[in-house]
LUMKOLKE-930675 format. One line per 4 residues: number of its first residue (from 1); their letters; for each residue y, z, x of N, C-alpha, C. Coordinates in Angstrom, 3 decimals. Atoms other than C-alpha are relative to their C-alpha. Example, Ala and Ser with C-alpha at 12.3 -4.5 7.8 and 13.67 -1.06 7.14 Angstrom:
BEGIN
1> as> -1.190,0.000,0.890,-4.500,7.800,12.300,1.200,0.000,0.900  -1.190,-0.060,-0.820,-1.060,7.140,13.670,1.090,0.730,-0.770
This chain:
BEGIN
1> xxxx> -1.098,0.955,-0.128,61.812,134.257,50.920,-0.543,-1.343,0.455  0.072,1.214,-0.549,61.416,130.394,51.576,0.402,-0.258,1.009  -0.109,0.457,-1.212,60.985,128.933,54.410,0.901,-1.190,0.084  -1.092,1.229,-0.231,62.692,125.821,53.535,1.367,-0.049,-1.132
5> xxxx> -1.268,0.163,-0.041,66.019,126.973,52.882,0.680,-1.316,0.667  -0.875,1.046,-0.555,68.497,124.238,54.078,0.359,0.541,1.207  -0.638,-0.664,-0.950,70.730,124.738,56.988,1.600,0.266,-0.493  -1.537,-0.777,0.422,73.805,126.743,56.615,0.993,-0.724,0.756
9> xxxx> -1.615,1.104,-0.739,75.972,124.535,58.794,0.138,-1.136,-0.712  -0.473,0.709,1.247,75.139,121.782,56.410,0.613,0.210,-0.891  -0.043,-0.461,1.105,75.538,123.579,53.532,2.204,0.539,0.202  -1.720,-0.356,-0.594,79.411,125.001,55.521,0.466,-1.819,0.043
13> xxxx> -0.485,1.191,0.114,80.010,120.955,55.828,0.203,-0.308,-0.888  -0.498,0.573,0.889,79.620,119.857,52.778,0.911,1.037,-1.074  -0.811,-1.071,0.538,81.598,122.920,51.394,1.460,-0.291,0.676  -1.257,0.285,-0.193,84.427,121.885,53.706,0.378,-1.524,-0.545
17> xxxx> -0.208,1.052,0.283,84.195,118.308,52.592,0.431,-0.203,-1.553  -0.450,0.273,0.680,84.304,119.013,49.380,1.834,0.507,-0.546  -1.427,-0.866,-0.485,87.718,121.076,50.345,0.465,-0.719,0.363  -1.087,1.086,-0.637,89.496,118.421,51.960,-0.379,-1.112,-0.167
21> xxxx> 0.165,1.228,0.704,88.087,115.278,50.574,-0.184,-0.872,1.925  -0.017,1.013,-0.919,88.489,113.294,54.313,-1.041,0.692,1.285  1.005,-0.258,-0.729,85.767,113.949,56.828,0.836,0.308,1.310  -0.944,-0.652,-1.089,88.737,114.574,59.849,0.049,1.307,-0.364
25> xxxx> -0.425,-1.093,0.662,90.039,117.243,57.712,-0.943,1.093,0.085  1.501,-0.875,0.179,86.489,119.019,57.265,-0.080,0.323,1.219  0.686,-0.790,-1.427,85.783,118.827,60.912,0.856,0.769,0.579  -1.272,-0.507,-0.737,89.253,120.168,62.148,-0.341,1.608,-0.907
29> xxxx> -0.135,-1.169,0.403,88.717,123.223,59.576,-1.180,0.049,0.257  1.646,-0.232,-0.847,84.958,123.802,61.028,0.240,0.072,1.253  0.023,-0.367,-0.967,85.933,123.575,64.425,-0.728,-1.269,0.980  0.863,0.607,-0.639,83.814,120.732,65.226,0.707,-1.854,0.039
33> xxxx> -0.265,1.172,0.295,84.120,116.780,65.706,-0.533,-0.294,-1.365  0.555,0.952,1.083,84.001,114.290,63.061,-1.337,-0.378,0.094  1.089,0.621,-0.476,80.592,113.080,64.724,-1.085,1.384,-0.323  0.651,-0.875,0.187,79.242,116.656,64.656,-0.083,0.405,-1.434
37> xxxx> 0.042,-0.370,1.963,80.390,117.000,60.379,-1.066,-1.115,-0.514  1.241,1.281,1.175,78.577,113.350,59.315,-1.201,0.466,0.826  1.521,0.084,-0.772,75.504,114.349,61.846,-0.531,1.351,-1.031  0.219,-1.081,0.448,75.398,118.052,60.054,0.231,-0.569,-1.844
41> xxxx> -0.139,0.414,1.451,75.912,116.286,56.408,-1.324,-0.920,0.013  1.423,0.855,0.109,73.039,113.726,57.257,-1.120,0.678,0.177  1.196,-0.883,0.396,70.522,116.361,57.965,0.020,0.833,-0.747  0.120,-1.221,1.306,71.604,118.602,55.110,-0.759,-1.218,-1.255
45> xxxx> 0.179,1.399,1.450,70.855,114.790,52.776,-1.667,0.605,0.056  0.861,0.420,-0.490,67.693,114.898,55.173,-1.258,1.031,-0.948  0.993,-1.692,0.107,66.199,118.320,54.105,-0.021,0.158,-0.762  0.220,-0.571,0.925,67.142,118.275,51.061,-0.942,-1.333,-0.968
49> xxxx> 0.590,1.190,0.780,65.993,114.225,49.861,0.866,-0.112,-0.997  -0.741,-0.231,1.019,68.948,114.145,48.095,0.908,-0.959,0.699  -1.511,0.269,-0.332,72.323,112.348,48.299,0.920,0.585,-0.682  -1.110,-0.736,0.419,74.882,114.305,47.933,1.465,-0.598,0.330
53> xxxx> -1.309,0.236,-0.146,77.979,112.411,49.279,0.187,-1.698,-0.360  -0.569,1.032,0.343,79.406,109.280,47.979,1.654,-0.772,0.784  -1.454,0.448,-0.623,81.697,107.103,50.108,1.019,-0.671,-1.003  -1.476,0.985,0.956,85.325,105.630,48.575,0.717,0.030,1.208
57> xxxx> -0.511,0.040,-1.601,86.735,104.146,51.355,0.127,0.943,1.166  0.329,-0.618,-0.440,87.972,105.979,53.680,0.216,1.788,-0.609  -0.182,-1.411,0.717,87.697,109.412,51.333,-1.653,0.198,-0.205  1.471,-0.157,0.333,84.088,110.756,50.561,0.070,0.769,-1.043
61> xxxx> 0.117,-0.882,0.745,83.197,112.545,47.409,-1.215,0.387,-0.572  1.107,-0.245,-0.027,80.588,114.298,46.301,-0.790,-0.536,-0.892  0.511,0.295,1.361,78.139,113.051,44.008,-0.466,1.169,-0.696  0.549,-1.196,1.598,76.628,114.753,40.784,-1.007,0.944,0.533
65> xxxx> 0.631,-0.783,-0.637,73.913,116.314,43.125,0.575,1.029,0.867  -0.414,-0.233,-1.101,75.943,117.167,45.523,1.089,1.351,-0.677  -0.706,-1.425,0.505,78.533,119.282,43.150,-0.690,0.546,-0.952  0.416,-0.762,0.337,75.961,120.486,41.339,-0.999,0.905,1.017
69> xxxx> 0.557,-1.079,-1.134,74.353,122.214,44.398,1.420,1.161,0.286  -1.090,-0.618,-0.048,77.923,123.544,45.154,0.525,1.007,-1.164  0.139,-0.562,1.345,78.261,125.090,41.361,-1.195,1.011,0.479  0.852,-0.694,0.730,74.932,126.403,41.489,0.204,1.180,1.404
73> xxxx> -0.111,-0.688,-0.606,75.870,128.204,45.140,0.857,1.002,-0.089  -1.483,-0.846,-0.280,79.396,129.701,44.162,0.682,0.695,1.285  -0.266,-0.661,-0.990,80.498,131.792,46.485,-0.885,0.716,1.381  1.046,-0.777,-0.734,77.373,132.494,48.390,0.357,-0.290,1.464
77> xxxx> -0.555,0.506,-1.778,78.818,130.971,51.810,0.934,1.138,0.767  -0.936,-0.681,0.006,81.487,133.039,51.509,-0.337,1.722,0.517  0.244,-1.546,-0.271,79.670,136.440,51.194,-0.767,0.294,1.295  0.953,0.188,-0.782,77.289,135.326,53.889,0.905,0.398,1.389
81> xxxx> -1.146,-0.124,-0.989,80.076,134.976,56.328,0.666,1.224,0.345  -0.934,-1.055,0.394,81.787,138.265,55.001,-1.166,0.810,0.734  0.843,-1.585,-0.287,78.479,140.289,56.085,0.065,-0.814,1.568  0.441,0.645,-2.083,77.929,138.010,59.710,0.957,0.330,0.441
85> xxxx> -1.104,-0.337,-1.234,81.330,138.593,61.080,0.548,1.214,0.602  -0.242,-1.549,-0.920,81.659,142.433,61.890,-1.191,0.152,0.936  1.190,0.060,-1.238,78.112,141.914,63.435,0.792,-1.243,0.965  -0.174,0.865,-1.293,79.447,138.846,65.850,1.277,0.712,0.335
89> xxxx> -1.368,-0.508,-0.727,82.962,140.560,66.218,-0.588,1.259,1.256  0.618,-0.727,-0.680,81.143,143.757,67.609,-0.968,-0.317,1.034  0.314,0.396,-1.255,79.251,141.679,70.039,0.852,0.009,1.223  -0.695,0.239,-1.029,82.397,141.315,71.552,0.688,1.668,0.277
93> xxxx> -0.699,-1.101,0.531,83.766,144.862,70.909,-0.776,1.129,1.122  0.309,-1.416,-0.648,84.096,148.208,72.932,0.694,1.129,-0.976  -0.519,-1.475,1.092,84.658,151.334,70.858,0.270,0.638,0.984  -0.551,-1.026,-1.384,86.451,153.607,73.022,0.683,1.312,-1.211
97> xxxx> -0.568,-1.710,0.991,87.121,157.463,71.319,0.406,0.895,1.245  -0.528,-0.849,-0.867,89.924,159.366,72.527,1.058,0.752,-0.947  -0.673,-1.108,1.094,92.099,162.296,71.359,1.414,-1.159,-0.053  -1.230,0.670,0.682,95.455,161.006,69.382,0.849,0.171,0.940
101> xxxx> -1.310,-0.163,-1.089,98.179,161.909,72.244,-0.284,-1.385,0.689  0.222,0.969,-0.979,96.486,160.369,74.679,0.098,-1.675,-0.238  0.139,1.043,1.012,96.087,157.078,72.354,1.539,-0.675,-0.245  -1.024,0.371,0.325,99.258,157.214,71.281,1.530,0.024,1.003
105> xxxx> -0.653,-0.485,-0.779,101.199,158.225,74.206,0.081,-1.249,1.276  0.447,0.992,-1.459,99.334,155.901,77.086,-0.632,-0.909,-0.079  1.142,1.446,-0.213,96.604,153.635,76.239,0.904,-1.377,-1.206  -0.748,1.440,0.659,98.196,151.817,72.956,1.223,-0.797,0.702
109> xxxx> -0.431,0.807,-0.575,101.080,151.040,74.604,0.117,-0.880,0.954  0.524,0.725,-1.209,99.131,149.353,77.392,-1.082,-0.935,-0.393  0.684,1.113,1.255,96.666,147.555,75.055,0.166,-1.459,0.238  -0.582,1.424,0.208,98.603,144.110,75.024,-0.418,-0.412,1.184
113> xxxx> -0.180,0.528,-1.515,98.395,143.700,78.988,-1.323,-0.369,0.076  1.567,0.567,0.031,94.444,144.307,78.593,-0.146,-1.322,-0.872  0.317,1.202,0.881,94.209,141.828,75.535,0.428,-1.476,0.479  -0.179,0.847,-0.346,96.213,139.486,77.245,-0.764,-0.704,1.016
117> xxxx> 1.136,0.409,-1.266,93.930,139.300,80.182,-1.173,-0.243,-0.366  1.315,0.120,0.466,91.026,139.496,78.508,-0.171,-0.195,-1.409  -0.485,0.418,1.048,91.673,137.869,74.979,-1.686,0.499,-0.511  0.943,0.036,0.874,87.769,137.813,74.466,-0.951,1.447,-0.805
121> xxxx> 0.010,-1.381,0.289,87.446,141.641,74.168,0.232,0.490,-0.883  -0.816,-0.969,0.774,88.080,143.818,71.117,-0.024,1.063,0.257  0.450,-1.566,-0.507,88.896,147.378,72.070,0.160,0.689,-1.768  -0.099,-0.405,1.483,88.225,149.425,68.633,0.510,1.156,0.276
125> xxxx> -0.319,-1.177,-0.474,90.023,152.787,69.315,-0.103,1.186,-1.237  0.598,-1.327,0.893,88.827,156.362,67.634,0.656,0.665,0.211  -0.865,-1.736,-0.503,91.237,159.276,67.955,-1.122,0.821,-0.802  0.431,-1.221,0.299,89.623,162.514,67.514,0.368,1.270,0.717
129> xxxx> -0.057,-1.447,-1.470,89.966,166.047,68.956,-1.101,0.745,0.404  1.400,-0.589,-0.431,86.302,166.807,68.958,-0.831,-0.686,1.397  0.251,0.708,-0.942,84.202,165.855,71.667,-1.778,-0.670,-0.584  1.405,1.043,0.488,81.418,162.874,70.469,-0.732,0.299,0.673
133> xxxx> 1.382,-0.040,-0.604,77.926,162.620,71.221,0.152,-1.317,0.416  -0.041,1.781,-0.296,78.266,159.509,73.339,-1.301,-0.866,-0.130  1.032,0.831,0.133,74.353,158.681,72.915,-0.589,-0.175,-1.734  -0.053,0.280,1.535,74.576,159.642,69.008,0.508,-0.894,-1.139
137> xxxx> -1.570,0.052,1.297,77.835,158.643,67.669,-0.384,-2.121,0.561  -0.063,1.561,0.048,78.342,154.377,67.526,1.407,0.407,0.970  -0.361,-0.272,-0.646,80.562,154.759,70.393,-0.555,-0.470,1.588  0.367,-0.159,-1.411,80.659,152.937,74.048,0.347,0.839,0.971
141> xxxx> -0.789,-1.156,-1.132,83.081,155.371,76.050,0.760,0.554,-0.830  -1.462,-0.891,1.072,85.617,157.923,75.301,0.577,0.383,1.265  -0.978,-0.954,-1.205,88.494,159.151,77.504,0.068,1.595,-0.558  0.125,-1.686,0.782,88.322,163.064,77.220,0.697,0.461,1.344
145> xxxx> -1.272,-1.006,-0.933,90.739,165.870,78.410,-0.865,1.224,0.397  0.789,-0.940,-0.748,89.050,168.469,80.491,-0.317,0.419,1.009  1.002,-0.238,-1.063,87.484,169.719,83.508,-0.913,-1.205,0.468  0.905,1.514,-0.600,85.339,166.564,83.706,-1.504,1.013,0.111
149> xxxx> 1.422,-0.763,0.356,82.114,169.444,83.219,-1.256,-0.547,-1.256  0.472,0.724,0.886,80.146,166.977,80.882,-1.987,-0.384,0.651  1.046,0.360,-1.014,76.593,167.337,82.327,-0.928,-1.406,-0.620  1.159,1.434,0.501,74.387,164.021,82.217,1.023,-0.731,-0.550
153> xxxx> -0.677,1.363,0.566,77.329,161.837,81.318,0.794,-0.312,1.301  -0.916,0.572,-1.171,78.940,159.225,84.022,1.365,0.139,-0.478  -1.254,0.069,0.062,82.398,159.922,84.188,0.516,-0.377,1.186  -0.742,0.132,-1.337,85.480,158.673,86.371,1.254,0.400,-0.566
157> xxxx> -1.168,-0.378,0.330,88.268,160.479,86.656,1.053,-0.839,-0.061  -0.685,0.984,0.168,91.410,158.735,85.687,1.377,0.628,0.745  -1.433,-0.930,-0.662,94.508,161.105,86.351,0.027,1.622,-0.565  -0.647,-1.558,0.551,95.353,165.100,86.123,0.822,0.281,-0.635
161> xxxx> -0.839,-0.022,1.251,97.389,165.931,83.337,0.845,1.293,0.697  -1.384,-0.712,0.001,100.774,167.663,84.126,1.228,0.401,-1.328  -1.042,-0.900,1.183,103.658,169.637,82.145,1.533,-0.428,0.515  -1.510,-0.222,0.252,107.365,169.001,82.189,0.882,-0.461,-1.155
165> xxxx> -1.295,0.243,1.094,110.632,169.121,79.827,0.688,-0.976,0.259  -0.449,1.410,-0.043,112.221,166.172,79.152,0.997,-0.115,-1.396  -0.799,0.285,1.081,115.089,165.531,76.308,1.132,-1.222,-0.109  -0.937,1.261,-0.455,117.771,163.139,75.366,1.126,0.465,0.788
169> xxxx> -1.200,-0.355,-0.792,120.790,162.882,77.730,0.863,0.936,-0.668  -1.266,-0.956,0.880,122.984,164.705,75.165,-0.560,1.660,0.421  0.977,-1.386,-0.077,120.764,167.904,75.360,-0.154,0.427,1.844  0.490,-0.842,-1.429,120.660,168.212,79.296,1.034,0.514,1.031
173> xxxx> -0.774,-0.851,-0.488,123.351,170.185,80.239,-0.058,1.612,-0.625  0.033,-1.424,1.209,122.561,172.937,77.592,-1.373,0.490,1.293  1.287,-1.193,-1.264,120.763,176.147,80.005,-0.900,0.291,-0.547  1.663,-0.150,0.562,117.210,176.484,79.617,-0.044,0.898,-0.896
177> xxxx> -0.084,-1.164,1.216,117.768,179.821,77.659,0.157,-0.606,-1.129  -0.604,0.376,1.454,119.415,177.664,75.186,-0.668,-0.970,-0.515  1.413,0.739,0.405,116.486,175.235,74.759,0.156,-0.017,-1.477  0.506,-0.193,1.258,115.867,174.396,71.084,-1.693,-0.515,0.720
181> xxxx> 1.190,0.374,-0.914,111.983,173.781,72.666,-0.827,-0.201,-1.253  1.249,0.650,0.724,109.389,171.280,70.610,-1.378,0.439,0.111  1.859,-0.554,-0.041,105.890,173.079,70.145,-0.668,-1.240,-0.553  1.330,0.266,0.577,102.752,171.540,69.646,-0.704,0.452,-0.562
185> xxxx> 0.721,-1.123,0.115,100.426,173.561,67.644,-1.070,-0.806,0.986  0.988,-0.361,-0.885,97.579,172.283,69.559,-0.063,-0.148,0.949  0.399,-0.465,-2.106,98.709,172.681,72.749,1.148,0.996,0.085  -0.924,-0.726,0.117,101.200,175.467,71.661,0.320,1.148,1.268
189> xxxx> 0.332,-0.877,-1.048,100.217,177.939,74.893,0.596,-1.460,1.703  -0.917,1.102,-0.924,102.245,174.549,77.232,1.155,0.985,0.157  -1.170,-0.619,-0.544,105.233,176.475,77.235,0.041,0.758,0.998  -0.056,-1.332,-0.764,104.559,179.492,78.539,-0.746,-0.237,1.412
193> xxxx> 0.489,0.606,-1.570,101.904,177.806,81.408,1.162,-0.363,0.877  -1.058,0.265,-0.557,105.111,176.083,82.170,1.166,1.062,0.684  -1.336,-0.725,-0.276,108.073,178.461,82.054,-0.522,0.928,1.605  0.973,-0.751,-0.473,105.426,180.889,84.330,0.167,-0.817,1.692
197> xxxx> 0.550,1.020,-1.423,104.644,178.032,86.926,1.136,-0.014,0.785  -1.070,0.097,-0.343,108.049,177.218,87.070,1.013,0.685,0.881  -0.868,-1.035,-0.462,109.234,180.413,88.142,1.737,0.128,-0.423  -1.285,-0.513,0.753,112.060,180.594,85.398,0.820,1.084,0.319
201> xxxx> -0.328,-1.141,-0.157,114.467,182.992,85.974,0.769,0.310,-1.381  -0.430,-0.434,1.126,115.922,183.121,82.634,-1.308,0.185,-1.178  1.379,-0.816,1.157,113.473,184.763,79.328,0.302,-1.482,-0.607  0.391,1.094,1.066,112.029,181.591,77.496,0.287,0.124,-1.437
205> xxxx> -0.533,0.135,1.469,113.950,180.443,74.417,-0.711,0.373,-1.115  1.208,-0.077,1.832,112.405,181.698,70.940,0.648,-1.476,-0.880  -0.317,1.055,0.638,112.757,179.120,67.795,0.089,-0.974,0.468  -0.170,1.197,-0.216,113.284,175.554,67.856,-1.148,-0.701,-1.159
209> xxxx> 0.848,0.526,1.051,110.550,173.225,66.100,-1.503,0.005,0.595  1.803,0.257,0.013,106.650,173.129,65.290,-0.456,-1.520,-0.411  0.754,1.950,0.764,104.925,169.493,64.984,-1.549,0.600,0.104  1.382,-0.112,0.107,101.136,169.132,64.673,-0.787,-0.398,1.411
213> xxxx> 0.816,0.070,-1.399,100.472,167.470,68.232,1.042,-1.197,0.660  -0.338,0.508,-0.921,101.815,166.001,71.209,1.066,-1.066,-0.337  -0.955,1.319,0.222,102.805,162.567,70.075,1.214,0.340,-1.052  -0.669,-0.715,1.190,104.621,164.257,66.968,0.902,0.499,1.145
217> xxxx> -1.087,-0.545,-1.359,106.551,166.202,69.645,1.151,-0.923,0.925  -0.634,1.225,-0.537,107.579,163.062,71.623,0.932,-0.419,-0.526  -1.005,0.184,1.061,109.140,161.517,68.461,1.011,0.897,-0.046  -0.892,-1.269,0.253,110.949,164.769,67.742,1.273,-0.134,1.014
221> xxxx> -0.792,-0.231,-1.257,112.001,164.778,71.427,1.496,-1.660,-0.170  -1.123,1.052,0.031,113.666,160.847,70.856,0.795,0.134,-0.775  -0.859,-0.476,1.162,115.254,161.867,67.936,0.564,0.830,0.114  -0.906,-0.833,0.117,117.149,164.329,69.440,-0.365,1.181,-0.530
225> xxxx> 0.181,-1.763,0.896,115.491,167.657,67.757,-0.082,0.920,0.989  -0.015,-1.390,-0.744,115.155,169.797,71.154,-0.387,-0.982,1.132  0.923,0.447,-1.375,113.008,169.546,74.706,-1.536,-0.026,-0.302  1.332,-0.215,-0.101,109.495,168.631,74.450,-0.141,-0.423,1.380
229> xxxx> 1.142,-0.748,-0.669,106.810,169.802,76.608,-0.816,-0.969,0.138  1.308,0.638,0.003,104.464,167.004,77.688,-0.422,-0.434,1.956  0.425,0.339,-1.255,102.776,165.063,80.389,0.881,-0.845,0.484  -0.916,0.454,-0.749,104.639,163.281,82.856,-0.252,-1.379,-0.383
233> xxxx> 0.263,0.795,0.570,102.897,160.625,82.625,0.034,-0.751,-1.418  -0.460,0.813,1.442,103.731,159.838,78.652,1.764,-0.628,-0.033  -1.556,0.306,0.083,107.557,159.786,79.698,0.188,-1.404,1.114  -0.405,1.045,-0.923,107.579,157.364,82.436,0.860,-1.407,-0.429
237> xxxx> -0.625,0.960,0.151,108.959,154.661,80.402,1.134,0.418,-0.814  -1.105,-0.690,0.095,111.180,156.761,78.787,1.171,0.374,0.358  -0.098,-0.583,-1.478,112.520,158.231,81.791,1.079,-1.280,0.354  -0.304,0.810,-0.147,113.106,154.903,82.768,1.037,-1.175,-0.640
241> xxxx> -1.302,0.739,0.811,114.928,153.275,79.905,1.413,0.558,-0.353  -1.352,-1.010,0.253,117.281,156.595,79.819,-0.090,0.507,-1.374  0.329,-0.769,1.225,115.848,157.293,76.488,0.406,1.562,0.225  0.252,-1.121,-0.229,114.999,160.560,77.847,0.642,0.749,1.379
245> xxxx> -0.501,-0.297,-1.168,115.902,162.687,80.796,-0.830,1.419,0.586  1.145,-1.116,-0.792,113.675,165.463,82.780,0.510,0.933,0.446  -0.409,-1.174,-0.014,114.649,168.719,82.696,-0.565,1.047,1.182  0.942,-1.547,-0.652,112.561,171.008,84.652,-0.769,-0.899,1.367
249> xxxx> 0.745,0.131,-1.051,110.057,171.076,87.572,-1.756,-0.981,-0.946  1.325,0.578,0.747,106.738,168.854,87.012,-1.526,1.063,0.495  1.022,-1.206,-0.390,103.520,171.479,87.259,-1.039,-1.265,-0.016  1.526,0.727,-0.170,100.190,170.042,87.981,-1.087,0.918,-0.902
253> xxxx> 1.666,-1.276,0.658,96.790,171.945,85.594,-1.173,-1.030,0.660  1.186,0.365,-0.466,93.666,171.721,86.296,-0.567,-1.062,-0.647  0.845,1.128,1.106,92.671,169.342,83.404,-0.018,-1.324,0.294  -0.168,1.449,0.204,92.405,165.681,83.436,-0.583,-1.002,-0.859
257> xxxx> 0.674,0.680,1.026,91.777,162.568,81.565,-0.880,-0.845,0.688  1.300,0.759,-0.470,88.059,161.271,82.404,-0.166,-1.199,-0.781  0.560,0.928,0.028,86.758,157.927,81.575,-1.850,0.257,-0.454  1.196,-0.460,-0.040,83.305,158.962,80.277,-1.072,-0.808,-1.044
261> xxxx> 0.386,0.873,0.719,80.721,156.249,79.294,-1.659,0.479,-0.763  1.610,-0.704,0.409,77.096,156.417,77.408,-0.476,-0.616,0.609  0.989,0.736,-1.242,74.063,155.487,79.427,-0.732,-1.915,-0.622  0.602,1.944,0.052,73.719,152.092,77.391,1.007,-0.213,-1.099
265> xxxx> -1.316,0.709,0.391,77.047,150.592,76.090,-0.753,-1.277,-0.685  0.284,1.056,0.634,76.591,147.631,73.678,0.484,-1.494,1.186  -0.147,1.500,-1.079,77.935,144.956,76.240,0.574,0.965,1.467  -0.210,-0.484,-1.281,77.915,146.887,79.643,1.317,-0.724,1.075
269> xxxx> -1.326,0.065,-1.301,80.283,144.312,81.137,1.600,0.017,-0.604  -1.208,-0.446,0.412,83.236,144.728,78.744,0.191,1.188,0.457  -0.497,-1.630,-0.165,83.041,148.545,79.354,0.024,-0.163,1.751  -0.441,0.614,-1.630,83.256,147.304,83.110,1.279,0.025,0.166
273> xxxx> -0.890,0.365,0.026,85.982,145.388,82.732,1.371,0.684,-0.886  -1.100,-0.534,0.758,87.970,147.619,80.466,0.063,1.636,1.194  -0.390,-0.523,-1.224,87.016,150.558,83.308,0.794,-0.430,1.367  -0.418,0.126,-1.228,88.227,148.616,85.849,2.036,-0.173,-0.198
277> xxxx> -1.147,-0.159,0.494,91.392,147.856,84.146,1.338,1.012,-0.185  -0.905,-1.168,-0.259,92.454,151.675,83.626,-0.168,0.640,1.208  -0.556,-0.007,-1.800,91.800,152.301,87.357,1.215,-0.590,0.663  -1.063,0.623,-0.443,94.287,149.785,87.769,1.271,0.048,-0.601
281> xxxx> -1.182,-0.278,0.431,96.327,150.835,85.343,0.700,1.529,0.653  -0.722,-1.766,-0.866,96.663,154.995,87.085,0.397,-0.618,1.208  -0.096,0.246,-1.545,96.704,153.149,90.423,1.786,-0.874,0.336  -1.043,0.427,-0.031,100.073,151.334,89.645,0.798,0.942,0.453
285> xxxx> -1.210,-0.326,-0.091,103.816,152.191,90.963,0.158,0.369,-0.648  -0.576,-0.446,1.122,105.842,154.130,88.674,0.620,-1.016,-0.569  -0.754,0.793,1.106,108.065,151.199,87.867,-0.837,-1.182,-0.401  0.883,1.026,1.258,105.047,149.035,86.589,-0.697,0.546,-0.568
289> xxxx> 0.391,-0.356,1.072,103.835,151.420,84.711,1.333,0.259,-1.038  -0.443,-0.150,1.229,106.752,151.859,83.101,0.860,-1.055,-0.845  -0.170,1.467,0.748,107.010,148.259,82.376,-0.938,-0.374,-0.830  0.878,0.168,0.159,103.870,148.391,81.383,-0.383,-0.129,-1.919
């Protein structure tokens, strides 16, 4: 490859110049002053021994060199740009992989508060239900449901994951027997932990409906199809708006959702600042989280 390529910020100047004809115009869509477009157009002339721009008052246009360099580039600025910007976006970027409930239940709808605070951040979010190789996978952290038994990986616990019934107001006078009760298949064995803990005294409802997971359940539950079965924590704003209404006793399990990072994160202090964030987000009141 040649060494004496041009410079690509020239080469982006006179590409915006020949796009908007007025040298304001160019610098306002570049980002830069007017002083910084003619300084970056005079060393693109410089490098190349060429004139490429032709003044007409105050309008500039290109000369015959100048749009035949532009012709003979087509679109090459364009593609150049198209491959550089997922590499500079990901400078700024934390990949965070976590199962779909959790995702969809607690963190997205808390998303905005981080972004707002910290605009220069992208969080990229992964649902899965497997558990990543955090030093394999392209992956800075993942929140994971478990025991927190993850040997050789830093984790911080975030909160213990709990069980109670919850439905719309219409539905909570009907006796637990009479439950139409929302399964999960993959957390279908919730009921029965529950009913158990609870110390039910009536036999746990048969029938009602099957979804595929958690958040599926939720929906179900706003829509009126029965009582789902979740964490306490996903209803809180629920709860709160009267959407929903809480049926039962709240149980505590052993499980919780960890915070669990790899030993070398692409920008160590975003994954900082996005840890320190959901500390502060479990550590809230109930009624700002469920403003939240």
């Amino acid at each position: 490859m040649s060494a004496n390529l041009p410079s690509l910020r020239g080469l982006a100047a006179l590409t915006a110049l020949a796009r908007h004809g007025r040298h304001g115009a160019a610098a306002e869509a570049l980002g830069i002053s007017r002083s910084a477009l003619s300084h970056r157009l005079a060393d693109l002339q410089a490098e190349l021994g060429a004139t490429l721009i032709t003044p007409h008052g105050r309008l500039s246009a290109l000369s015959d060199e100048g749009v035949a360099l532009l012709a003979a580039m087509g679109d090459a600025l364009e593609k150049i740009e198209a491959a550089v910007a997922p590499l500079q976006r990901r400078r700024n970027q934390v990949r965070l992989s976590t199962v779909s409930t959790f995702a969809s239940n607690w963190l997205l709808p808390r998303l905005p508060e981080f972004q707002k605070g910290n605009p220069g951040i992208e969080i990229a979010v992964f649902s899965t239900q497997r558990v990543v190789d955090m030093e394999e996978e392209d992956v800075d952290c993942a929140i994971r449901h478990g025991l927190g038994d993850w040997p050789g990986q830093g984790t911080q616990l975030l909160f213990h994951e709990t069980l109670t019934p919850a439905a719309v107001p219409g539905l909570a006078t009907i006796a637990p027997s009479d439950w139409r009760i929302i399964r999960a298949r993959t957390r279908y064995r919730d009921w029965a932990r529950w009913w158990d803990a609870a110390a039910m005294e009536e036999d746990p409802p048969q029938g009602g409906v099957i979804v595929e997971n958690r958040a599926q359940a939720l929906e179900a539950a706003l829509a009126g199809a029965g009582v789902v079965l979740t964490d306490a924590h996903y209803l809180k704003s629920h709860l709160a708006s009267g959407r929903l209404v809480q049926l039962g006793a709240i149980i505590d399990l052993a499980e919780a959702y960890y915070l669990v990072r790899r030993s070398n994160p692409r920008n160590p202090r975003h994954v900082d600042c996005l840890q320190r964030w959901l500390l502060e987000q479990v550590s809230l009141p109930a009624s700002s989280k469920a403003n939240a």
